[in-house]
C-alpha positions, -999 to +999 in steps of 0.1 A: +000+000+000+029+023+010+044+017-026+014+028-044+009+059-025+045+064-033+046+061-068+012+085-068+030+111-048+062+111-072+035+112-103+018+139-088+051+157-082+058+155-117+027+166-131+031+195-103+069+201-113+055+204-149+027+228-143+050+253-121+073+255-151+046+264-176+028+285-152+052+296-127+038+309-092+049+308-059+019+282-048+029+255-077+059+257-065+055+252-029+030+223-035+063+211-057+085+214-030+064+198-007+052+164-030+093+162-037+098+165+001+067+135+002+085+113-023+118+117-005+102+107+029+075+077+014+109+063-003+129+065+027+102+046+045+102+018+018+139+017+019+140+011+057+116-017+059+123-033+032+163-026+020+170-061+006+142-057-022+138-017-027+178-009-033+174-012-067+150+015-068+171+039-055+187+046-084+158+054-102+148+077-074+176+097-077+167+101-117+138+107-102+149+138-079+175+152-106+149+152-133+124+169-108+153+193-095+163+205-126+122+212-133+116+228-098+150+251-111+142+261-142+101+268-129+118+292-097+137+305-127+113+315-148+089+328-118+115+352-107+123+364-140+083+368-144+083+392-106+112+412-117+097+416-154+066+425-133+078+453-109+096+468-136+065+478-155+052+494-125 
């Protein structure tokens, strides 16, 4: 059960990750921050009950958290550039 909510939390996290970047705000990207934070903690749980069959996965979580990372990045990126483009019209 823990493994399916897991996987659902890292989906959900990309999906998320995606939207911040094509609509950067500060609220996408909190809820991105937080689903990555989620995904980080469900894994962690997996690892530590069951290490002999989930250390395989590991590597693909960490795919996982660069791919998202880089997303999160380039979304913070593009929101700030969006506030400073903003103010300066003012």
């Amino acid at each position: 059960m823990v493994i399916l909510l897991h996987v659902i939390i890292a989906l959900a996290s990309i999906i998320c990750t995606s939207i911040a970047y094509v609509r950067p705000s500060a609220s996408m990207l909190k809820a991105a921050y937080s689903l990555v934070g989620l995904t980080v903690i469900s894994g962690t749980y997996l690892v530590w009950s069951a290490p002999a069959t989930m250390v395989h996965a590991c590597i693909t979580g960490l795919v996982y958290i660069g791919v998202v990372s880089i997303g999160i990045v380039a979304a913070r990126s593009k929101f700030a550039h969006m506030e400073l483009t903003s103010k300066n019209r003012i």
